[in-house]
C-alpha positions as CSV (number, residue, x, y, z in Angstrom):
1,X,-12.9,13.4,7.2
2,X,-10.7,10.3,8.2
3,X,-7.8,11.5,6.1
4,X,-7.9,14.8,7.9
5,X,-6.5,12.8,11.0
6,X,-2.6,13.5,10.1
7,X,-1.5,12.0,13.3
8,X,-3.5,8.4,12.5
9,X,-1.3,5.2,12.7
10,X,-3.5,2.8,11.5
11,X,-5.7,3.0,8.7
12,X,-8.3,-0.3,7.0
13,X,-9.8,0.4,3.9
14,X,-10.4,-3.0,3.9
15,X,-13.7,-4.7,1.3
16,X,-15.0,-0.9,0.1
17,X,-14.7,-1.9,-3.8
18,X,-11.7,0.8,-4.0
19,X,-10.4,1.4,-7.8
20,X,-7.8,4.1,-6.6
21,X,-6.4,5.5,-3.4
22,X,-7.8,8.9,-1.8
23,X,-5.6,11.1,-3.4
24,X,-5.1,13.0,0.0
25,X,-3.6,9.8,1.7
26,X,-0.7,10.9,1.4
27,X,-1.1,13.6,4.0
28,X,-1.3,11.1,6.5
29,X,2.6,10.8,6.9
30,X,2.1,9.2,10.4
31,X,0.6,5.8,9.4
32,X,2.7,2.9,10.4
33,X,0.1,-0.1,9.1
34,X,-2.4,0.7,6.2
35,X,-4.4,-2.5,5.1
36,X,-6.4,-2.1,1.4
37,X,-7.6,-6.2,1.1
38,X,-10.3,-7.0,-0.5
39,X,-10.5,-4.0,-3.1
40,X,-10.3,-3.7,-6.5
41,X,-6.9,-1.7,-7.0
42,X,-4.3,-3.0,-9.3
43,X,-0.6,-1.6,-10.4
44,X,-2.6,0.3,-13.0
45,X,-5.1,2.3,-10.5
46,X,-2.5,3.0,-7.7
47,X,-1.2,6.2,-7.8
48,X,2.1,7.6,-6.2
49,X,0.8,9.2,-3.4
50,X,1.5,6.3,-1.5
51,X,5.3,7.6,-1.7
52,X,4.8,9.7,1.0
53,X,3.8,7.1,3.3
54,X,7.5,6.5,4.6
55,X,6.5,5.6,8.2
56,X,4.8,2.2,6.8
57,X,5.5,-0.6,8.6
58,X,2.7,-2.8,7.1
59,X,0.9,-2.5,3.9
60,X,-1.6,-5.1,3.1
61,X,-3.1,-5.7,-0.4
62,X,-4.3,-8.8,-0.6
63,X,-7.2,-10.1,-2.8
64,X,-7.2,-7.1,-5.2
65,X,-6.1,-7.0,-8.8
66,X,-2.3,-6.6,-9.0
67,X,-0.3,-8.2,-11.2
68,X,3.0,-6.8,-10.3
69,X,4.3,-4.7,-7.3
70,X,4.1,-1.2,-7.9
71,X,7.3,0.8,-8.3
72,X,6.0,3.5,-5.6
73,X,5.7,0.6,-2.9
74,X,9.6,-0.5,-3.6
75,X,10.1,2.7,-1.9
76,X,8.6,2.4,1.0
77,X,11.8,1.5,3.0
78,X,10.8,1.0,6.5
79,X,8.2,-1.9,5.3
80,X,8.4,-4.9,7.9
81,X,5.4,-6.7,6.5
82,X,4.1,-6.5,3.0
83,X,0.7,-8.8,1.6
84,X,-0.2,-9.1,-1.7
85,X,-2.0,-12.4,-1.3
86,X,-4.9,-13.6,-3.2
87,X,-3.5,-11.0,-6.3
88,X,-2.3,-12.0,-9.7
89,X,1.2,-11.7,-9.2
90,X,3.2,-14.7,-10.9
91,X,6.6,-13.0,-10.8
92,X,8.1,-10.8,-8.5
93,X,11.0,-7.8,-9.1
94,X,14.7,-8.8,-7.6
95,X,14.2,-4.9,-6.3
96,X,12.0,-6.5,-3.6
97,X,15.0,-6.9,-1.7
98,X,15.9,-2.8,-1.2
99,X,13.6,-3.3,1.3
100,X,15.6,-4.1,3.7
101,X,13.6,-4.7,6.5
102,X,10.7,-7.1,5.2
């Protein structure tokens, strides 16, 4: 039902034991801060439906299982804030800085 609310800004998916994204997530264009701590997602499990996500200001993923960043994120351009704390991430792409406005 929550992803059915395509004018939502701000979503927390926060400590629900999440392996993969909703795939409909992707409907919810409008979301400026989305925040997926405390999961169990990983490069692996994330899918691209996150691409359509353009509006994202902040996208938190800390204390999951990620050992890189995700291709799809690198194009979220309008990212001001971006957590991947508390993941297994020992080396991080030179493409991190396309986004210009972290």
């Amino acid at each position: 039902e929550v992803l059915k609310l395509t004018r939502l800004k701000s979503l927390s998916f926060n400590r629900n034991q999440l392996q993969t994204l909703p795939l409909d997530i992707s409907e919810l264009t409008n979301l400026t801060h989305l925040s997926l701590g405390y999961n169990r997602l990983s490069s692996e499990s994330l899918g691209s439906e996150i691409c359509n996500l353009q509006k994202l200001k902040v996208l938190t993923f800390n204390d999951n299982d990620f050992c890189e960043i995700p291709e799809d994120v690198l194009l979220l351009s309008s990212l001001e804030n971006l957590d991947f704390d508390g993941n297994k991430i020992e080396e991080v792409t030179d493409r991190i800085t396309e986004l210009q406005n972290l």
